[in-house]
N, CA, C and O atoms as CSV, one atom per row, in Angstrom:
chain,resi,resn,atom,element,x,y,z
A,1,UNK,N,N,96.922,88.077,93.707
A,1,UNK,CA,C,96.504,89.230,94.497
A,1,UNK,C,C,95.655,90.124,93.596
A,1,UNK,O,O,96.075,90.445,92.484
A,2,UNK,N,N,94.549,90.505,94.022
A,2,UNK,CA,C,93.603,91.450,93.090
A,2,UNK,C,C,93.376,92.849,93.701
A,2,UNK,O,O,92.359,93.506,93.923
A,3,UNK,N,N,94.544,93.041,93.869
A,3,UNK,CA,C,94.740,94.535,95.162
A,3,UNK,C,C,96.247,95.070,94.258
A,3,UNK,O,O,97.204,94.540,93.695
A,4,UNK,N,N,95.703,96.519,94.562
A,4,UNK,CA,C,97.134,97.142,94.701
A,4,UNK,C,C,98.200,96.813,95.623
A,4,UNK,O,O,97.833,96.398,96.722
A,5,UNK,N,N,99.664,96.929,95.367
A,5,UNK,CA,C,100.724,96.734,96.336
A,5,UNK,C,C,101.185,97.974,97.129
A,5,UNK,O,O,101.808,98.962,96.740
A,6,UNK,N,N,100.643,97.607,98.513
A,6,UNK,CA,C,100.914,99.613,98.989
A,6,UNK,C,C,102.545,98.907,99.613
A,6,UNK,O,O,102.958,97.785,99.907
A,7,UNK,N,N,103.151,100.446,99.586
A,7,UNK,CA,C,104.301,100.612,99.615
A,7,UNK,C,C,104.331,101.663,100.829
A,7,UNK,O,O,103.541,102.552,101.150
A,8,UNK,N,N,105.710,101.164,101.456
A,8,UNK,CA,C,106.133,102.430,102.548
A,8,UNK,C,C,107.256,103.252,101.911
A,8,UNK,O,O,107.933,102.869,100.957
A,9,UNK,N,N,107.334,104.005,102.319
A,9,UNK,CA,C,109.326,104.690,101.903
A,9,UNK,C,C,109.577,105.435,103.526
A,9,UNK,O,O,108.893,105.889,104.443
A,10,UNK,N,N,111.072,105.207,103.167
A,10,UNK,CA,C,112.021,105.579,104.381
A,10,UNK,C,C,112.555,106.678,103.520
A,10,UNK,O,O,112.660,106.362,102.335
A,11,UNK,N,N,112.956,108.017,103.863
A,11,UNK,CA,C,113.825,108.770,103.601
A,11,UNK,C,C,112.712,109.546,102.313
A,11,UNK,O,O,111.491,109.643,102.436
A,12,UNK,N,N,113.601,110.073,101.009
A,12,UNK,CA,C,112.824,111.082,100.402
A,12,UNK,C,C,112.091,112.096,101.022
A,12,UNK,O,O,110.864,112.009,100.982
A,13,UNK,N,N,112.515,112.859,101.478
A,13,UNK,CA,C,111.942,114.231,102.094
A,13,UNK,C,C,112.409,115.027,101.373
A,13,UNK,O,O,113.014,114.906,100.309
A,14,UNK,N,N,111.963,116.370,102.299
A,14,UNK,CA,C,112.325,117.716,101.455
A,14,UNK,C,C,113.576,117.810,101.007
A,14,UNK,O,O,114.553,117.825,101.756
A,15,UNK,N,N,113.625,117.875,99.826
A,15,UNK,CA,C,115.654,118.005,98.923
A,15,UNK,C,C,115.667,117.066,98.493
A,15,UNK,O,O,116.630,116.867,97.752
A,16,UNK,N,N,114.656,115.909,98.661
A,16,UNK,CA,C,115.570,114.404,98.383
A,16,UNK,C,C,114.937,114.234,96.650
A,16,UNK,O,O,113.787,114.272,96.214
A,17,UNK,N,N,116.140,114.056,96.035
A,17,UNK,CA,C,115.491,113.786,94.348
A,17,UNK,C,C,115.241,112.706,94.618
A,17,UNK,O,O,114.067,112.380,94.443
A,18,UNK,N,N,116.029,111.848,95.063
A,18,UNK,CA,C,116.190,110.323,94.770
A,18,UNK,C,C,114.692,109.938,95.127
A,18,UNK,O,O,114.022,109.587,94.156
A,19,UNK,N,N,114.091,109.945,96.296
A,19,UNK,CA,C,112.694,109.851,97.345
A,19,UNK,C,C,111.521,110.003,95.919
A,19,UNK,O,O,110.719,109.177,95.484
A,20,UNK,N,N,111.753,111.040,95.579
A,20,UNK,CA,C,110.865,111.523,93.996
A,20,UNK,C,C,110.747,110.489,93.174
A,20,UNK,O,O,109.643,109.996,92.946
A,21,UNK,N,N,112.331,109.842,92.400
A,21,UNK,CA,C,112.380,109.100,91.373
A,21,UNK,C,C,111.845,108.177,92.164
A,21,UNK,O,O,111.434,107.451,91.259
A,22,UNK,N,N,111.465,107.528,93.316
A,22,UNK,CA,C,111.007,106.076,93.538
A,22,UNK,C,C,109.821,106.306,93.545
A,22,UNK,O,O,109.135,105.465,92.964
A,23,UNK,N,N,109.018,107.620,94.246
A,23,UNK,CA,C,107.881,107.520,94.176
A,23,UNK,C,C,106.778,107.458,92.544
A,23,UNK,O,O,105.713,106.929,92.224
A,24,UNK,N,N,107.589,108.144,92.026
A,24,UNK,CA,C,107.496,108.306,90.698
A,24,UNK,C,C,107.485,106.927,90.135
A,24,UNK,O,O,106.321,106.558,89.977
A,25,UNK,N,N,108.180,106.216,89.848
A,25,UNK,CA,C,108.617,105.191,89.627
A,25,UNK,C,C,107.271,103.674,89.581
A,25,UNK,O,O,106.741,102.870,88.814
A,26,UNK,N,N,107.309,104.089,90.925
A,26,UNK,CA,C,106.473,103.031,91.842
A,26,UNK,C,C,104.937,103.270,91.270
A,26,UNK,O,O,104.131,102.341,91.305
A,27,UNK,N,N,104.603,104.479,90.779
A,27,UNK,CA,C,102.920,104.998,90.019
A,27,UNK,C,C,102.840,104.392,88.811
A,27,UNK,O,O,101.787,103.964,88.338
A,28,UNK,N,N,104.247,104.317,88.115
A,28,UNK,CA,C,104.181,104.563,86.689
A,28,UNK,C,C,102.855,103.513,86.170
A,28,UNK,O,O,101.923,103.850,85.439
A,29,UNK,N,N,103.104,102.072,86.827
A,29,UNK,CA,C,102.076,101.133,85.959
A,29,UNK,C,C,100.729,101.093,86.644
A,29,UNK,O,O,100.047,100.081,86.481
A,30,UNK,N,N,100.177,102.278,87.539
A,30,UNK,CA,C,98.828,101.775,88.366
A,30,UNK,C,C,98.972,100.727,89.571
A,30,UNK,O,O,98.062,100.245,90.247
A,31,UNK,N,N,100.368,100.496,89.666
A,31,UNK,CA,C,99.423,99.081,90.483
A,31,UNK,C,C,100.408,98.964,91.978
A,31,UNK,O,O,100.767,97.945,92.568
A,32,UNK,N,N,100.627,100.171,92.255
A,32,UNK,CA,C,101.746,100.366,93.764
A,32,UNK,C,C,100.430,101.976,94.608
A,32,UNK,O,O,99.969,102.941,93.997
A,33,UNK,N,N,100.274,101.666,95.835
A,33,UNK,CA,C,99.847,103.176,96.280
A,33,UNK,C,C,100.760,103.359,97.328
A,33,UNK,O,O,100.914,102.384,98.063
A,34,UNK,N,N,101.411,104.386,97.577
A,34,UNK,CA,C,102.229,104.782,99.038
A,34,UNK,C,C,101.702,105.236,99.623
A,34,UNK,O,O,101.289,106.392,99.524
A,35,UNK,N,N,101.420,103.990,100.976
A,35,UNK,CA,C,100.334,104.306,102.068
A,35,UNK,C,C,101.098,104.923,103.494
A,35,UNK,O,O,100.575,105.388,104.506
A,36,UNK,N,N,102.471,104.743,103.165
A,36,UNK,CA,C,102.975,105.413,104.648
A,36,UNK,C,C,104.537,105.471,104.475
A,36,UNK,O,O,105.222,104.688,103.818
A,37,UNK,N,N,104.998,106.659,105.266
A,37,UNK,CA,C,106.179,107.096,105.065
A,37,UNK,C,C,106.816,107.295,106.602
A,37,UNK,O,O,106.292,107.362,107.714
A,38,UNK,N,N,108.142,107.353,106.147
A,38,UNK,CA,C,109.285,108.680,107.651
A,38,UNK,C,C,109.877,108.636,106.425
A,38,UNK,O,O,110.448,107.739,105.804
A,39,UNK,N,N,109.642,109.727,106.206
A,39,UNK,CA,C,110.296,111.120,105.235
A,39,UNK,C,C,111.612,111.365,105.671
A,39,UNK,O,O,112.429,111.256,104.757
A,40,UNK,N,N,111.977,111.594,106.517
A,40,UNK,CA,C,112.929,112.233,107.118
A,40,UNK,C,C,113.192,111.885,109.244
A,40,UNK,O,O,112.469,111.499,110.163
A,41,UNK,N,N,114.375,112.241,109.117
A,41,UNK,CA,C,114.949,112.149,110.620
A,41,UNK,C,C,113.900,113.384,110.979
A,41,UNK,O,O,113.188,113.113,111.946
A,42,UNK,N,N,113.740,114.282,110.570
A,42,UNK,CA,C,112.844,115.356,111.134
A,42,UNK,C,C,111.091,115.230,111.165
A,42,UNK,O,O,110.370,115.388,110.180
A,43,UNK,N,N,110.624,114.901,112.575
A,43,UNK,CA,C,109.344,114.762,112.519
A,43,UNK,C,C,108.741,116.105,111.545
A,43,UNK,O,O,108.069,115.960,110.523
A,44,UNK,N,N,109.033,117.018,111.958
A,44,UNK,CA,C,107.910,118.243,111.215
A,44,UNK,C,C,108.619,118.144,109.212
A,44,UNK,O,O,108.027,118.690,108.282
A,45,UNK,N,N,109.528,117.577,109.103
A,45,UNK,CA,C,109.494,117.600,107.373
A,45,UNK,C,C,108.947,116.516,107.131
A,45,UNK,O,O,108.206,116.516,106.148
A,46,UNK,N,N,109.117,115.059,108.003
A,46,UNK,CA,C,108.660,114.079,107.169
A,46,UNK,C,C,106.759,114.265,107.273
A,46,UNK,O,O,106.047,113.618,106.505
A,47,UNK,N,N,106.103,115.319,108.421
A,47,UNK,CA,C,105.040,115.380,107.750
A,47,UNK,C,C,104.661,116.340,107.159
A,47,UNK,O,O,103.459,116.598,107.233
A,48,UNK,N,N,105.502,117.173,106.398
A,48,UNK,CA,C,105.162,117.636,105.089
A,48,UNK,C,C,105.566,116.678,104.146
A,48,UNK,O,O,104.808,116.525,103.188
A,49,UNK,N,N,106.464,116.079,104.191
A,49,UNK,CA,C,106.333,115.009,102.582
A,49,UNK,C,C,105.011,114.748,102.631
A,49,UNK,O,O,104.157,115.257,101.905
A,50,UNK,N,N,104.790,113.711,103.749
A,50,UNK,CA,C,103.553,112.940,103.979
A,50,UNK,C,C,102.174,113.800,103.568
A,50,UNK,O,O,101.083,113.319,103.264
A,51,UNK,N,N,102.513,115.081,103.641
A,51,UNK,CA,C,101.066,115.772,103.462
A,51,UNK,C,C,100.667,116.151,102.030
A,51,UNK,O,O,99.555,116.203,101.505
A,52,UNK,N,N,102.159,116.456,101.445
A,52,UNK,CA,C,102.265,116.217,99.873
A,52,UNK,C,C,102.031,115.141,99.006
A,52,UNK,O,O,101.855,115.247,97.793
A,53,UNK,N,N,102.035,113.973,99.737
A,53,UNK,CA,C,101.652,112.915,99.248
A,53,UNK,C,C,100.205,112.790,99.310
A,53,UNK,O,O,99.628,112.190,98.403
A,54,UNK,N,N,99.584,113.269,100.236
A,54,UNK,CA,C,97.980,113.156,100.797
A,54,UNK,C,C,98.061,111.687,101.543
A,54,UNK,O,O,97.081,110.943,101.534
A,55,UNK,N,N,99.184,111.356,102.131
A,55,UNK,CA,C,98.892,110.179,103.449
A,55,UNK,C,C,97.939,110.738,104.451
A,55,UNK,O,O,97.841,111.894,104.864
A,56,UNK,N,N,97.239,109.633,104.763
A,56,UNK,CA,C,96.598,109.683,106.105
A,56,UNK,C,C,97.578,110.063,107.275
A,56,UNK,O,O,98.568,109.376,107.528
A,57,UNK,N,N,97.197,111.362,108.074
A,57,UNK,CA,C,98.473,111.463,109.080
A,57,UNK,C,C,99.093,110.771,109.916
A,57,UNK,O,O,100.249,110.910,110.314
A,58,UNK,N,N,98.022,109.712,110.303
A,58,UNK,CA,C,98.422,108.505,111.221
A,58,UNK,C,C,99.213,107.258,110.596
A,58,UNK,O,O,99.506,106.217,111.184
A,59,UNK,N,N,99.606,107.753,108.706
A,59,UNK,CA,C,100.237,107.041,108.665
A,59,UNK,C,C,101.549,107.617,107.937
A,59,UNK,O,O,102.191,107.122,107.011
A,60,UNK,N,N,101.803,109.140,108.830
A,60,UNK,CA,C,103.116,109.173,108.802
A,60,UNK,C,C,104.210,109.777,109.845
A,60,UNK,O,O,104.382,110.928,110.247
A,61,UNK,N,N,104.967,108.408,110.162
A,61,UNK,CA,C,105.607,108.343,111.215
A,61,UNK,C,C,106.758,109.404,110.945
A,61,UNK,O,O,107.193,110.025,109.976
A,62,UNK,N,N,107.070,109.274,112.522
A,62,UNK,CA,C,108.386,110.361,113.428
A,62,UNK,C,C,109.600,109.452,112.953
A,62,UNK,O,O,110.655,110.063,113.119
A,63,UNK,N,N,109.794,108.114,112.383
A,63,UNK,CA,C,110.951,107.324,112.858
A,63,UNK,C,C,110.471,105.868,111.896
A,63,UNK,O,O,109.405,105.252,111.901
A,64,UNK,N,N,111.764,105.638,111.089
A,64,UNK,CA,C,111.669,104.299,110.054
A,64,UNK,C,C,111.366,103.030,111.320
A,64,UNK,O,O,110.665,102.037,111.125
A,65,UNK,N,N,112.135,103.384,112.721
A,65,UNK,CA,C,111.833,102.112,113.462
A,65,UNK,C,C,110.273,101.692,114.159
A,65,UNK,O,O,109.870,100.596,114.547
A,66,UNK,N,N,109.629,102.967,114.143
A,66,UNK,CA,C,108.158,103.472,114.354
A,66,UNK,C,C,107.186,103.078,113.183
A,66,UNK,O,O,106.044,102.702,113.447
A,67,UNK,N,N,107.515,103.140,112.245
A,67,UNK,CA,C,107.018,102.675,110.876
A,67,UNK,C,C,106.737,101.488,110.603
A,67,UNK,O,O,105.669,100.977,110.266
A,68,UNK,N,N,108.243,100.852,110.841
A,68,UNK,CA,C,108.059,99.044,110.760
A,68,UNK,C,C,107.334,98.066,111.476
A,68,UNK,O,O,106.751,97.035,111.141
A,69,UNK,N,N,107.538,98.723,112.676
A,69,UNK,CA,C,106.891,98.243,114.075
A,69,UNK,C,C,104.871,98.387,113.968
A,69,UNK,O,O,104.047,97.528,114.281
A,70,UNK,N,N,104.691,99.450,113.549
A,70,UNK,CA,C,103.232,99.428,113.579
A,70,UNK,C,C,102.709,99.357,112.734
A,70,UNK,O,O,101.502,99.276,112.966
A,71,UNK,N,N,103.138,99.322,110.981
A,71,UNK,CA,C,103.112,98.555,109.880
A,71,UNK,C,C,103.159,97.098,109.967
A,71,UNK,O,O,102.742,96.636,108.905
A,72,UNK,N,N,103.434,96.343,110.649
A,72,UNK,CA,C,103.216,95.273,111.328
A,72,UNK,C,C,102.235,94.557,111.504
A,72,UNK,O,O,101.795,93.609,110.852
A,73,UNK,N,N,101.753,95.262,112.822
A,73,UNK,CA,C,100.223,94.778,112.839
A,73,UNK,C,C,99.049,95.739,112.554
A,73,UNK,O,O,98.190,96.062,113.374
A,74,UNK,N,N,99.158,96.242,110.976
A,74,UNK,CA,C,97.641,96.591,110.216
A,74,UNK,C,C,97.321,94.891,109.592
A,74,UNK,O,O,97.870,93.793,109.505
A,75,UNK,N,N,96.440,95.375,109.362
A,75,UNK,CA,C,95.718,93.837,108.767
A,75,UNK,C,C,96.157,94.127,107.185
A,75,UNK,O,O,96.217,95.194,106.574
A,76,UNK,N,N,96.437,92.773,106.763
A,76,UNK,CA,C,97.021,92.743,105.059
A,76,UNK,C,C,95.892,93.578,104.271
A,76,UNK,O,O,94.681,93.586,104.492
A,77,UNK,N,N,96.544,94.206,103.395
A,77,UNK,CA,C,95.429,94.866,102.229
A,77,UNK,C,C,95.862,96.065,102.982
A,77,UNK,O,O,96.540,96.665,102.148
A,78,UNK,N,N,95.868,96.698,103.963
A,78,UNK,CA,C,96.046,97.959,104.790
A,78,UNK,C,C,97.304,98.592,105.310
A,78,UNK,O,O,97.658,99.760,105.467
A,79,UNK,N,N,97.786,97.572,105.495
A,79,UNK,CA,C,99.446,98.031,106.199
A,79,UNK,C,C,100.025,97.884,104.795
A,79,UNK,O,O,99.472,97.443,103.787
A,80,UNK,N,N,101.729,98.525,105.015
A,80,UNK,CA,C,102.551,98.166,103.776
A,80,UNK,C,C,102.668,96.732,103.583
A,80,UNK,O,O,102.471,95.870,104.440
A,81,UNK,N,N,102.986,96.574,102.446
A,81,UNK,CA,C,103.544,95.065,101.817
A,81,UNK,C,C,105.147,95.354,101.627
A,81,UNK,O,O,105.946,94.418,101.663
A,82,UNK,N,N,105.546,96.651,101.431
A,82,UNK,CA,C,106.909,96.360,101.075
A,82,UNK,C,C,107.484,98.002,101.542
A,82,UNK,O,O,106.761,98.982,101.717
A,83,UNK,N,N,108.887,97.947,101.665
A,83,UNK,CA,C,109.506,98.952,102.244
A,83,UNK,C,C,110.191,99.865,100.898
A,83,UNK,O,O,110.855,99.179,100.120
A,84,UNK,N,N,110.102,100.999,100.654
A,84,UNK,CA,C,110.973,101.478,99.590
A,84,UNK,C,C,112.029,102.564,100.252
A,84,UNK,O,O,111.723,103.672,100.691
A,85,UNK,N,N,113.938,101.707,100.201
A,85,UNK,CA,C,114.230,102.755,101.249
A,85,UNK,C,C,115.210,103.601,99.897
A,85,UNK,O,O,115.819,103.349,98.858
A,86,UNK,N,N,114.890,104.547,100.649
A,86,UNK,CA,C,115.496,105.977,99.863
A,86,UNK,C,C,116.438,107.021,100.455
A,86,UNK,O,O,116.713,108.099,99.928
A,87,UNK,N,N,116.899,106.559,101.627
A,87,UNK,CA,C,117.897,107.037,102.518
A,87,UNK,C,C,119.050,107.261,102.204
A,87,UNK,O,O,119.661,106.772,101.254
A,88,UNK,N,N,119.508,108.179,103.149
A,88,UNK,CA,C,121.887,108.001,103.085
A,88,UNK,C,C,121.980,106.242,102.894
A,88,UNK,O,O,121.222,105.307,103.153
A,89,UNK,N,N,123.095,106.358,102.407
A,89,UNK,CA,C,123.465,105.228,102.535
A,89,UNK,C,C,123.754,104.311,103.531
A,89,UNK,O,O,123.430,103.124,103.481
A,90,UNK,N,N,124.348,104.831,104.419
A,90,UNK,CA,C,124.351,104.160,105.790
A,90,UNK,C,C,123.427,103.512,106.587
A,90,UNK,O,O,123.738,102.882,107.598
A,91,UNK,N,N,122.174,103.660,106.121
A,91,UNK,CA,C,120.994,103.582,106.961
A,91,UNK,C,C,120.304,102.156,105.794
A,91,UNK,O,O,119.233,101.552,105.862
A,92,UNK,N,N,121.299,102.040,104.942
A,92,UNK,CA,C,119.734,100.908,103.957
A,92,UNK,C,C,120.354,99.349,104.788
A,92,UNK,O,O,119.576,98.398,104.712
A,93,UNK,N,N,121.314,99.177,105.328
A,93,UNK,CA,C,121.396,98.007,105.542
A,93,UNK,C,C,120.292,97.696,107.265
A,93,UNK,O,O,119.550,96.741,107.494
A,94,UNK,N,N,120.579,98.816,108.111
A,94,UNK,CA,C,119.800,98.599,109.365
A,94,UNK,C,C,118.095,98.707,108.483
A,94,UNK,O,O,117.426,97.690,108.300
A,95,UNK,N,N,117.809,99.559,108.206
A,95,UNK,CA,C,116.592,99.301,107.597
A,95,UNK,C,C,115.778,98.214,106.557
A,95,UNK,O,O,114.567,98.007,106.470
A,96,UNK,N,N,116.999,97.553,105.745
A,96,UNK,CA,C,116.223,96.205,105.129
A,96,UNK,C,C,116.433,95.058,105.976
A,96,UNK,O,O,115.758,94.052,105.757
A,97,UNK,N,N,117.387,95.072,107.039
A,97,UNK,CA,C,117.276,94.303,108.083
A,97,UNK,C,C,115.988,94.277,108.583
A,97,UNK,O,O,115.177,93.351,108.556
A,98,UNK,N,N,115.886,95.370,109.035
A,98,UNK,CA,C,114.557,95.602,110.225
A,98,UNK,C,C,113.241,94.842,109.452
A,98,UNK,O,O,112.505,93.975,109.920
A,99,UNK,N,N,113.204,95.478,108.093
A,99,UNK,CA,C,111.620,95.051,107.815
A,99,UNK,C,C,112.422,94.118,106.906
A,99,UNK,O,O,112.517,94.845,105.917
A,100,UNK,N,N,113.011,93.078,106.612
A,100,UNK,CA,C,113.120,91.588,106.332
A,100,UNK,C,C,112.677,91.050,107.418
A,100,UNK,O,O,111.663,90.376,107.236
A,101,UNK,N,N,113.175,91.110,108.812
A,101,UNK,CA,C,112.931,90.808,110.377
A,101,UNK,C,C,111.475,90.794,110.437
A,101,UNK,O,O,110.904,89.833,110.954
A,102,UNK,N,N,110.922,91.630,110.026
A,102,UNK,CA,C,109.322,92.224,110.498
A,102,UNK,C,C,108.566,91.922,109.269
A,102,UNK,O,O,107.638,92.604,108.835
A,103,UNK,N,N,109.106,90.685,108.665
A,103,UNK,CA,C,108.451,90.218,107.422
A,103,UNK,C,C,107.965,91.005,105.911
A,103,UNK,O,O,107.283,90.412,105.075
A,104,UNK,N,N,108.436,92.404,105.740
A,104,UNK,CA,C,108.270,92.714,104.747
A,104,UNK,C,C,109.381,92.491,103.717
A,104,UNK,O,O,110.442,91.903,103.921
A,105,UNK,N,N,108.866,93.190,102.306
A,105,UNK,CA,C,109.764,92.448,101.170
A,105,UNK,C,C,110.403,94.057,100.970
A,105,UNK,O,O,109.727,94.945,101.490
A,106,UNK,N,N,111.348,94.367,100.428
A,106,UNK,CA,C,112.278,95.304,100.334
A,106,UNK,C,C,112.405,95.860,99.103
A,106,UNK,O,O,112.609,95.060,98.190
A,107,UNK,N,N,112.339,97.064,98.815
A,107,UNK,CA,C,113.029,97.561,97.415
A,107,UNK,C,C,114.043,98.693,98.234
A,107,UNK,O,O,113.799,99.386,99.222
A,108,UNK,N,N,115.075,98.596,97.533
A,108,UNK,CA,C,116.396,99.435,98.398
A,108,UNK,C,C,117.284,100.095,97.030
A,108,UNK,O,O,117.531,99.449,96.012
A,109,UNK,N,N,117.562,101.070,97.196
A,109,UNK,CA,C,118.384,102.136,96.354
A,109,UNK,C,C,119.691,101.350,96.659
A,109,UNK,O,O,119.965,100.584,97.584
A,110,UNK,N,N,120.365,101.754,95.654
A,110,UNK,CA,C,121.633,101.005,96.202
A,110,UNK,C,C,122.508,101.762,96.691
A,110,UNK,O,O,122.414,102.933,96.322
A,111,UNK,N,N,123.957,101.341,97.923
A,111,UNK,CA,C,123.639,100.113,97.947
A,111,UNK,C,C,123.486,99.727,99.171
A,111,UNK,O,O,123.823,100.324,100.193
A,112,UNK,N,N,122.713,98.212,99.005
A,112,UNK,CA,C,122.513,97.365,99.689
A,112,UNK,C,C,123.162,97.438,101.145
A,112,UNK,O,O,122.601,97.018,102.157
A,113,UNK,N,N,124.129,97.894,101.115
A,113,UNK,CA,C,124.637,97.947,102.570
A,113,UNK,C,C,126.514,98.429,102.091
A,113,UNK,O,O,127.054,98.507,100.987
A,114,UNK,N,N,127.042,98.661,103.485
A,114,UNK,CA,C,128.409,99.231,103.695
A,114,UNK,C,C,129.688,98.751,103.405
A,114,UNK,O,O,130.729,99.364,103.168
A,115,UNK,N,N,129.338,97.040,103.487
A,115,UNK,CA,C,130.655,95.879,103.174
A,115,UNK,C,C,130.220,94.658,103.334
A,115,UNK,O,O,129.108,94.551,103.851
A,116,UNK,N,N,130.827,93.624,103.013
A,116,UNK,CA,C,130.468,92.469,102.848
A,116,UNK,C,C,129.696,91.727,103.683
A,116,UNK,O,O,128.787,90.969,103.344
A,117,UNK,N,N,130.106,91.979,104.867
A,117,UNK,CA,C,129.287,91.221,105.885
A,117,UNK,C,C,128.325,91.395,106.475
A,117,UNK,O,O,127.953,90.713,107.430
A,118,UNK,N,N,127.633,92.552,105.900
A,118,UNK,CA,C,125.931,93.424,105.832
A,118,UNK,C,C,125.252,92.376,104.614
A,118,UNK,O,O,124.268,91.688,104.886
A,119,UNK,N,N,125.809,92.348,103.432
A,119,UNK,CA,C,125.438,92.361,102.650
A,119,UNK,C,C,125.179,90.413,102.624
A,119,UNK,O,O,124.210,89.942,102.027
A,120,UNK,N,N,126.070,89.629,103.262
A,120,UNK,CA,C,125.865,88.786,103.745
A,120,UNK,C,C,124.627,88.561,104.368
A,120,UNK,O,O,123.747,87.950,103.761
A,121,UNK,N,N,124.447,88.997,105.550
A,121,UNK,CA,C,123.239,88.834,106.275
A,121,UNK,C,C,122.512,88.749,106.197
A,121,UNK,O,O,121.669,87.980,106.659
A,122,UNK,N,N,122.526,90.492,104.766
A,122,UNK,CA,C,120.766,90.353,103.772
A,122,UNK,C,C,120.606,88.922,103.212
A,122,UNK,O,O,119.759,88.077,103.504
A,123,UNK,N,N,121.550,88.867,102.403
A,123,UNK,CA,C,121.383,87.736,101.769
A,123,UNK,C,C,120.779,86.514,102.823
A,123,UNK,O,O,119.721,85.912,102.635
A,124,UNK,N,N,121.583,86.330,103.815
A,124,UNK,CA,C,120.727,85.373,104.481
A,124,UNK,C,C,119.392,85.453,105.030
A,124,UNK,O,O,118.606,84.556,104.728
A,125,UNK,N,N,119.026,86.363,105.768
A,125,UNK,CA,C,118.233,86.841,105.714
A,125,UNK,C,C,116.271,86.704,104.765
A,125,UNK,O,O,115.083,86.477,104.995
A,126,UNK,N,N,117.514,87.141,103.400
A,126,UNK,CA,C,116.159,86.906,102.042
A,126,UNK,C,C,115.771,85.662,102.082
A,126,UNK,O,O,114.578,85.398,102.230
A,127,UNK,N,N,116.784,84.626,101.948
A,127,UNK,CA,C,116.548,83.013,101.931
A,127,UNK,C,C,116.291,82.409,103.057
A,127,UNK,O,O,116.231,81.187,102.926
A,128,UNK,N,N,116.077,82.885,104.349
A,128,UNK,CA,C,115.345,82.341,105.255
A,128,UNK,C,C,113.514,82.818,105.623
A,128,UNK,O,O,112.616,82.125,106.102
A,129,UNK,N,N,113.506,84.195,105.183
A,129,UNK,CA,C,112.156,84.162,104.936
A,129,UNK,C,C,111.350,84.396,103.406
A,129,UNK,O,O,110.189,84.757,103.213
A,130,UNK,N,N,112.310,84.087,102.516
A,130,UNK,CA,C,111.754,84.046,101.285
A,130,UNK,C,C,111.085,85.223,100.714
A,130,UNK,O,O,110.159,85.176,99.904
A,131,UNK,N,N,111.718,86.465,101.282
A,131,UNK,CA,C,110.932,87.570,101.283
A,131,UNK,C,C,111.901,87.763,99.685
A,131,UNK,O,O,112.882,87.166,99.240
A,132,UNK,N,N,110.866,89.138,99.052
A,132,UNK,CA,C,111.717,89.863,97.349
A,132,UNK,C,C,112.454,90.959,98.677
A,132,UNK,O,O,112.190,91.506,99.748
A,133,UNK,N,N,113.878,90.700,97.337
A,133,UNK,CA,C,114.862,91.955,98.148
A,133,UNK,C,C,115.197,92.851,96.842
A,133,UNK,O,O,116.306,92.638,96.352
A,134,UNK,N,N,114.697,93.451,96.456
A,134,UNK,CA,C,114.986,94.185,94.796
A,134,UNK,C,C,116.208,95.401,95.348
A,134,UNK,O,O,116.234,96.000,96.423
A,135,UNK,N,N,116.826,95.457,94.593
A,135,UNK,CA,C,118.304,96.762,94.329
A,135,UNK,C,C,118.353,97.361,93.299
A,135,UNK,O,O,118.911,97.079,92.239
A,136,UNK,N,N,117.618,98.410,93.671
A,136,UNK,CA,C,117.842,99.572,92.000
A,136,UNK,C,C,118.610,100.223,92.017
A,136,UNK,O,O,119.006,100.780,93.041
A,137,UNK,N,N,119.271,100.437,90.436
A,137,UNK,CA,C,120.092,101.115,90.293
A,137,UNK,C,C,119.384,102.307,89.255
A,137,UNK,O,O,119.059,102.015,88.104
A,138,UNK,N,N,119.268,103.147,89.604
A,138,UNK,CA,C,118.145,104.428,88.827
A,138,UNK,C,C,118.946,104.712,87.737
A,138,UNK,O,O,118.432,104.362,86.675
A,139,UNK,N,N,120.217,105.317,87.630
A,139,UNK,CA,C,120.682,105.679,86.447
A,139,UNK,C,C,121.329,104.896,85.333
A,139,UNK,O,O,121.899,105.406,84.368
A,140,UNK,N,N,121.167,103.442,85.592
A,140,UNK,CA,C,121.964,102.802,84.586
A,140,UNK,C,C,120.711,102.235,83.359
A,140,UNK,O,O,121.067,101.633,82.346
C-alpha cells in the first residue's frame, strides 16, 4: 500500500483522555490520518471533536452504527480502513462486531468485550474474514 491508513474512532469526545491517547498514538509514525469519527452518543459534541480534529463534516457522524454503514461504501483510499474504538466498555464488543461484519480491521481499547462468549465470536469472526483485530493495552 503506498497510501496512508485512514482510521475511524468511535467514542473519545469531550472528557475522553483515553479518545486523545489513541489519536495521539495513531500520528506518532506519519502513516495513520483520522478521516471520520462519532465522538460521542451526543450529536452536537461528537461534532465538536470532529471539528477539533478538522474532519470534513460529512464525515462526522450522529451514531458508530451510521459510521460503519456509510464508511462502507466510500471507495478504498477514501473511506476508513480500520475502526479505532475508544468507548465504555460495554459498547467495544457490539462495535468490533459491526465493522468485522462490514469488513473493516479493528483496533479496540481493551477490553475486547464483557465475557467469554463475546470474545469468542470476535475471535471467530477475525478468522473467518481474516480481518487485524489489535487490543491495546495503553498503560502497560
Amino acid at each position: 500500500m503506498n497510501r496512508k491508513l485512514n482510521m475511524g474512532m468511535v467514542g473519545g469526545g469531550p472528557g475522553s483522555m483515553i479518545g486523545k491517547v489513541h489519536y495521539r498514538a495513531a500520528l506518532l509514525d506519519g502513516q495513520i490520518d483520522l478521516v471520520c469519527g462519532a465522538f460521542s452518543s451526543d450529536p452536537s459534541r461528537s461534532g465538536q471533536t470532529g471539528r477539533e480534529y478538522f474532519l470534513q463534516p460529512g464525515r462526522i457522524y450522529d451514531s458508530w452504527e451510521e459510521m460503519i454503514r456509510k464508511e462502507k461504501d466510500l471507495p478504498e483510499g477514501i473511506g476508513m480502513d480500520f475502526l479505532c474504538i475508544a468507548t465504555p466498555n460495554h459498547l467495544h464488543y457490539p462495535q468490533a462486531r459491526m465493522a468485522l461484519e462490514y469488513g473493516f480491521h479493528v483496533v479496540c481499547d481493551k477490553p475486547l468485550a464483557l465475557n467469554v462468549e463475546e470474545a469468542r465470536e470476535l475471535s471467530g469472526l477475525v478468522r473467518e474474514t481474516g480481518l487485524v483485530f489489535a487490543l491495546t493495552h495503553p498503560y502497560t
